[in-house]
C-alpha positions as CSV (number, residue, x, y, z in Angstrom):
1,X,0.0,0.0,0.0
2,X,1.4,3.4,-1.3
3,X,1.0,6.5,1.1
4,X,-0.8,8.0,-2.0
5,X,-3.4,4.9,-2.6
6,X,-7.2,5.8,-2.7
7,X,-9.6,4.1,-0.2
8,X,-11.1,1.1,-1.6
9,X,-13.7,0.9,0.9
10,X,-14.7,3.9,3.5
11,X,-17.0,3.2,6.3
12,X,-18.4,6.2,8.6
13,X,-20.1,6.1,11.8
14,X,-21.7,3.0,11.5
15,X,-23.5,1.4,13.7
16,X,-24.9,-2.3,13.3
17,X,-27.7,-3.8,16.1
18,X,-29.5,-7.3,16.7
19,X,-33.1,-6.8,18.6
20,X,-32.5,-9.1,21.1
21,X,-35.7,-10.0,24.0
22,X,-33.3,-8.5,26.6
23,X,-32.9,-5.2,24.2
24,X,-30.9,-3.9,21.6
25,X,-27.8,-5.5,20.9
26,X,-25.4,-3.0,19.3
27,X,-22.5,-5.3,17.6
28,X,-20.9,-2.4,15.8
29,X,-21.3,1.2,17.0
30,X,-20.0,4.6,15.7
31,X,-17.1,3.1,13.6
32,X,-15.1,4.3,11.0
33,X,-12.5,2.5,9.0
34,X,-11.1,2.9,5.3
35,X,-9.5,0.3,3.2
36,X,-6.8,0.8,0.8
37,X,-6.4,-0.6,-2.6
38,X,-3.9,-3.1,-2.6
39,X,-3.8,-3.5,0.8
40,X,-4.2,-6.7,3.4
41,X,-6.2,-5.5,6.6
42,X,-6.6,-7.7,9.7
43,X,-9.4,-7.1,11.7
44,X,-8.5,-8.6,14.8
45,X,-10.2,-9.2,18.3
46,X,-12.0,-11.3,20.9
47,X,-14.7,-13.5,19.7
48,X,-17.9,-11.4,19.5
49,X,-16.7,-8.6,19.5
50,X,-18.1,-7.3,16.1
51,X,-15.3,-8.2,13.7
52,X,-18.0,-10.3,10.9
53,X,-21.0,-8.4,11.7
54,X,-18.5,-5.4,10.7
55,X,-17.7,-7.6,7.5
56,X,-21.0,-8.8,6.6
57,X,-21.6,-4.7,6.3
58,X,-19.4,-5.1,3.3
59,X,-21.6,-7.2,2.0
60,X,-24.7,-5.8,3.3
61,X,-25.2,-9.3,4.5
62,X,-26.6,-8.7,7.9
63,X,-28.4,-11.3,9.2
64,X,-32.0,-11.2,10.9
65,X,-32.9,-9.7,13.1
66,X,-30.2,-7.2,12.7
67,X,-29.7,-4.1,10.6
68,X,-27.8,-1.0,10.0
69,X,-29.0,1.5,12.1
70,X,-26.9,4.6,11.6
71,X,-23.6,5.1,9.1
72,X,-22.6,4.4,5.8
73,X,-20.5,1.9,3.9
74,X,-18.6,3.0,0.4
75,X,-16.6,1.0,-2.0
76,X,-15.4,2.8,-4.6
77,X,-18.6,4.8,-6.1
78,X,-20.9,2.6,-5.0
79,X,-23.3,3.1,-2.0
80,X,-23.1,-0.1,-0.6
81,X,-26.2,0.1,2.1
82,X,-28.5,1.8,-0.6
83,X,-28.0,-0.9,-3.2
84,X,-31.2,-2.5,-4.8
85,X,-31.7,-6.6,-4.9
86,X,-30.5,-6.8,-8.1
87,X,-27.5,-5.1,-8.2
88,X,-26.4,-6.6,-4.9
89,X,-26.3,-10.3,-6.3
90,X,-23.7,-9.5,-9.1
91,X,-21.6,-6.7,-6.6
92,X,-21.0,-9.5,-4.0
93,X,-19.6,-11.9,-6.4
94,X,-18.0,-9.5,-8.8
95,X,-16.5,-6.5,-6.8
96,X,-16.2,-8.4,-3.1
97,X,-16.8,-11.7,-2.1
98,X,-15.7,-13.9,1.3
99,X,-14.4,-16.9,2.1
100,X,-16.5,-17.9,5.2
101,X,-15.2,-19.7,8.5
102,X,-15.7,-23.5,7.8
103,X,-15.3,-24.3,4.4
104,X,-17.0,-27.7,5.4
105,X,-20.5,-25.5,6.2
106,X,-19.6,-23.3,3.3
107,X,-19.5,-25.9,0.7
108,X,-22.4,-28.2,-0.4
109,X,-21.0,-31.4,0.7
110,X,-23.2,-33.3,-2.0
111,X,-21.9,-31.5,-5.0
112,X,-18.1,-31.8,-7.1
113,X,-15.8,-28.7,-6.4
114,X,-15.9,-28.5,-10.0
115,X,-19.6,-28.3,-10.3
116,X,-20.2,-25.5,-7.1
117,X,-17.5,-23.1,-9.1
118,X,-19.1,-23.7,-12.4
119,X,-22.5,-22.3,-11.2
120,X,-21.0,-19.9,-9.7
121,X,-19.6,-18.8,-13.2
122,X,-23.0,-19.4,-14.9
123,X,-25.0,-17.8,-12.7
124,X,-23.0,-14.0,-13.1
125,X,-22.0,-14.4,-17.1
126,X,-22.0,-17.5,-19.9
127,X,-18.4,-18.8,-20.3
128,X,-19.7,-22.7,-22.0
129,X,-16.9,-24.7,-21.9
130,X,-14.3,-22.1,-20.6
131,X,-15.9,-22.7,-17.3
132,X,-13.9,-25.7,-16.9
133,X,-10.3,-24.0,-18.1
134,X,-11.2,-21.7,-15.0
135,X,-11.8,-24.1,-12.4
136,X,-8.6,-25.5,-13.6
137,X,-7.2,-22.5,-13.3
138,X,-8.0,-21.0,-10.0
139,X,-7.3,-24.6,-8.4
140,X,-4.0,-24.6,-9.6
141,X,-3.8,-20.4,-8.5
142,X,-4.3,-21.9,-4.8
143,X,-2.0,-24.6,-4.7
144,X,-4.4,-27.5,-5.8
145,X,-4.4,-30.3,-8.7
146,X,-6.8,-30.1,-11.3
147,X,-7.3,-33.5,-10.3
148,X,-9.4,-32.4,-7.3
149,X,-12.3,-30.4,-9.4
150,X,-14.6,-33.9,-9.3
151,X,-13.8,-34.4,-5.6
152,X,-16.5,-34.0,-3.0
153,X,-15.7,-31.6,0.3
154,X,-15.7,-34.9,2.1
155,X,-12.8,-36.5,0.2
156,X,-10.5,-33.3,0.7
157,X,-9.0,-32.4,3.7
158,X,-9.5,-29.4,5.8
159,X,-6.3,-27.4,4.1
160,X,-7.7,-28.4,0.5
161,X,-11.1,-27.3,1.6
162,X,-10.4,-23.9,2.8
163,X,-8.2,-23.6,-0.6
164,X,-11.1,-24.7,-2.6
165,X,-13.2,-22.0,-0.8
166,X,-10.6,-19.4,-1.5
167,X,-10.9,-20.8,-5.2
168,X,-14.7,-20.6,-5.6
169,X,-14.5,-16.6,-4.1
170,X,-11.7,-15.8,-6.6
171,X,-14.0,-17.3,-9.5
172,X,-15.4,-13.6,-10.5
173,X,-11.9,-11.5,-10.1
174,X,-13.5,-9.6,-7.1
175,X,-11.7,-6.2,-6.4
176,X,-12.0,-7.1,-2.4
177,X,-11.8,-10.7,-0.9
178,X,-12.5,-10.9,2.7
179,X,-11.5,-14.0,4.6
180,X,-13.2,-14.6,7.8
181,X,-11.2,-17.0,9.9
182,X,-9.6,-18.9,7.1
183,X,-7.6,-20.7,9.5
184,X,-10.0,-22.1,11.7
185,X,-9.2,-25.9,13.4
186,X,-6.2,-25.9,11.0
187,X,-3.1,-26.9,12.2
188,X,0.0,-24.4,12.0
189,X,1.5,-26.1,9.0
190,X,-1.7,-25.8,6.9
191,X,-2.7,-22.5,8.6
192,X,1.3,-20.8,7.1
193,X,0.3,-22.5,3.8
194,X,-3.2,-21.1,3.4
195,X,-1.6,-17.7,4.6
196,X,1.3,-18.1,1.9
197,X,-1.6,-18.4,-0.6
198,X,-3.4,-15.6,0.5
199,X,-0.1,-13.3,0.7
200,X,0.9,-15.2,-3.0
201,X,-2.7,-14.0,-4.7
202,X,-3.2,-10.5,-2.8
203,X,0.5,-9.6,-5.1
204,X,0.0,-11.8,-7.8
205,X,-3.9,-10.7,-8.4
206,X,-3.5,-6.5,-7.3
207,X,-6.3,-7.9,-4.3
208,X,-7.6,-5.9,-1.7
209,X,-8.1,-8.5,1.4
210,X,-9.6,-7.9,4.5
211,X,-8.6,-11.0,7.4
212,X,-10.7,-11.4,10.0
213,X,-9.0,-13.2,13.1
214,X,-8.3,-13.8,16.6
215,X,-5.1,-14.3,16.7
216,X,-3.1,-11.0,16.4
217,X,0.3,-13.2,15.5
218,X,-1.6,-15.2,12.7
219,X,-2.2,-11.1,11.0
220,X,0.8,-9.8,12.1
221,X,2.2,-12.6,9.6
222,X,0.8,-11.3,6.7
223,X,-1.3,-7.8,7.2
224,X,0.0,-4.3,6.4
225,X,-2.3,-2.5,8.7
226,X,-4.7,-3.7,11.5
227,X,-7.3,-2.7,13.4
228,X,-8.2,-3.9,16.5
229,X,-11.5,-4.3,17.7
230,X,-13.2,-4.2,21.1
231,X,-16.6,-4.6,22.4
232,X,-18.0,-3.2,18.7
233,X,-15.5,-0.6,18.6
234,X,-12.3,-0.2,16.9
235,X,-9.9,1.2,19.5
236,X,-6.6,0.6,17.3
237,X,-5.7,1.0,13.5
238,X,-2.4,1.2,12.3
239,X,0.7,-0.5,10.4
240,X,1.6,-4.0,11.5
241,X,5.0,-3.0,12.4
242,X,4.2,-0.7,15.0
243,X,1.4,-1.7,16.7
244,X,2.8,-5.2,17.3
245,X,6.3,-3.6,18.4
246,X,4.8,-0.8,20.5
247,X,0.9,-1.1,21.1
248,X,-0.4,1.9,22.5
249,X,-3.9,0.9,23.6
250,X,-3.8,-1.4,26.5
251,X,-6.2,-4.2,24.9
252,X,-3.5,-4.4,22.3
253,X,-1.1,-4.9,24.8
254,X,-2.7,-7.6,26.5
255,X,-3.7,-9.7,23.4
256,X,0.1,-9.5,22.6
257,X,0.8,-10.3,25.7
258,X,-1.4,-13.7,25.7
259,X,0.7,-14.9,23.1
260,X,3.6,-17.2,23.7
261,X,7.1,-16.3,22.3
262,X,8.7,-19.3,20.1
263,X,11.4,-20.6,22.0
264,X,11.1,-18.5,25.4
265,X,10.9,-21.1,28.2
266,X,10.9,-18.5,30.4
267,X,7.7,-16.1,29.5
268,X,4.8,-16.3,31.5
269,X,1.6,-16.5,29.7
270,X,-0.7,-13.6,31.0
271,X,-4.1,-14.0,30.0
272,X,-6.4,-10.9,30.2
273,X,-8.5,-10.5,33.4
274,X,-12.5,-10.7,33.1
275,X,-14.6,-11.0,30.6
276,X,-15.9,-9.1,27.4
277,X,-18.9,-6.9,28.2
278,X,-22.2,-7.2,27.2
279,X,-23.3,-5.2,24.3
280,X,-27.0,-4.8,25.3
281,X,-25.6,-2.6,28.4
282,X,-21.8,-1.9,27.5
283,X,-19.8,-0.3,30.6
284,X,-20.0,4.1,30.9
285,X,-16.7,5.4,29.6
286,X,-13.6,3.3,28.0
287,X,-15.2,-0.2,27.0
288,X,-12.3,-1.8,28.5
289,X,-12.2,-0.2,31.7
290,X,-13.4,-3.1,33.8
291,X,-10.5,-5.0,32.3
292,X,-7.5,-2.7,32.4
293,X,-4.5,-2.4,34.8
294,X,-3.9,0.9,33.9
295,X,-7.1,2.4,34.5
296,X,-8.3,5.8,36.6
297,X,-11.6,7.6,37.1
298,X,-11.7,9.8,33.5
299,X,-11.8,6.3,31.4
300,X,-15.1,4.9,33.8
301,X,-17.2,8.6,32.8
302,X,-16.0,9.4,29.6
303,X,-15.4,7.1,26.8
304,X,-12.4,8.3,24.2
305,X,-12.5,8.6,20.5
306,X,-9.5,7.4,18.0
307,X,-6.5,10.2,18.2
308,X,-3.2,9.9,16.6
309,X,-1.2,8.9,19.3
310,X,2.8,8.3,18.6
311,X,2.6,6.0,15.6
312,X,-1.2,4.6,15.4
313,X,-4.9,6.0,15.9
314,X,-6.2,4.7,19.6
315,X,-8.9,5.2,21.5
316,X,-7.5,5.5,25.2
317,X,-7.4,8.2,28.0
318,X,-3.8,7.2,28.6
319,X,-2.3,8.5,25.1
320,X,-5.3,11.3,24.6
């Protein structure tokens, strides 16, 4: 990503909530994020804490019984949120598409690889026979044998699956690919080969990607910017580099923290105290604050927005 690239994708003040029988459920609230062409994004962060439901925005793919309340969501010229029916089916196969958290769900288990990507193809534009040089194609483009495009999801294993998914989301040339969780129940092994691929088609292809995770290390391996996300708030964006060398919002700290060092016999795990809080009745002030060490009595009343602080944009009372 150039310092001169043009947002991709710009999202402003938005705010995503579930109608829950205990009240509304705000999973996203006042957030505002841009992504740059050419770019890998991680969007990292506890589990729940907003990450898909601020993907699925992309999409406009909320599911029921949630909606966009407040906000809007750009890519390119397009105004995502105001898009009719129509026009939605061909924008979230030809200008973004995602490759969802268990390929296994994600793929119809009674159906050929070859036969899923082909509709796919048919369905959006009439290639006749070329279909077929394309599924060759984009298996071999994620590290798979032709061979496999009459398998069935069961007969692969999980790496070939998830690179089969990443396949069949590639099948239209999207502009923007987001992966949510690719590596899920993957061992290490497979999980550095299906990021190697990702990495290998984001340069190869001029993709934008967006990597949803929990596992700051796994998008520190491949991600020039992320944003971390807390409670259905972003409360750290910056470049890899320096938020994983110097992390200047405590929740960032702590997830670094959790992770042990390769080799270091010596480190003590630290896990991070409490638990995430509800998002019916989030806590007054800093979302964090019942977790912190470092807090004091400004971030329980006031909540902070994202400042430039030192190298990255974070939302704490500490560095504001």
């Amino acid at each position: 990503m150039s310092a001169n690239s043009a947002p991709l994708v710009e999202i402003h003040d938005l705010t995503i909530a579930y109608s829950t029988p205990r009240g509304e459920l705000r999973a996203v609230e006042d957030v505002n994020l841009s992504v740059f062409k050419g770019e890998i994004l991680g969007l990292v962060g506890e589990s729940g804490c907003g990450k898909s439901t601020l993907a699925s925005a992309l999409l406009r793919m909320i599911p029921v019984p949630g909606k966009i309340v407040n906000g809007s969501v750009r890519f390119g010229e397009i105004d995502v949120i105001s898009l009719r029916q129509d026009d939605l089916r061909h924008f979230r196969w030809e200008k973004v598409s995602m490759i969802f958290q268990s390929a296994m769900n994600a793929l119809d288990p009674v159906r050929t690889v070859c036969s899923q990507i082909t509709e796919t193809i048919h369905e959006h534009n009439s290639m006749g026979g070329e279909s077929l040089d394309r599924v060759k194609q984009l298996l071999e483009s994620v590290g798979l044998s032709p061979m496999h495009m009459y398998s069935y999801p069961h007969q692969l294993s999980g790496g070939m699956r998830q690179r089969v998914a990443i396949a069949l989301a590639l099948c239209l040339n999207p502009q923007l690919l987001i992966a949510d969780e690719p590596t899920t129940a993957l061992d290490v092994v497979v999980q550095a080969g299906i990021l190697t691929t990702l990495k290998d088609l984001q340069e190869r292809l001029g993709l934008t990607v967006v990597l949803i995770t929990h596992d700051l290390s796994l998008a520190a391996a491949i991600c020039d910017r992320i944003a971390v996300m807390y409670a259905g708030k972003i409360v750290e964006l910056g470049e890899t580099e320096k938020i994983t060398v110097r992390p200047e919002h405590p929740y960032t700290e702590a997830l670094i923290n959790s992770v042990p060092e390769l080799g270091d016999t010596k480190q003590k795990i630290q896990g991070i105290a409490g638990s995430p809080p509800s998002l019916i009745s989030p806590p007054t002030g800093c979302r964090f604050h019942p977790r912190c060490k470092y807090v004091f009595e400004r971030c329980m009343q006031h909540e902070p927005s994202l400042v430039r602080a030192n190298r990255t944009d974070v939302a704490c009372w500490l560095r504001g």
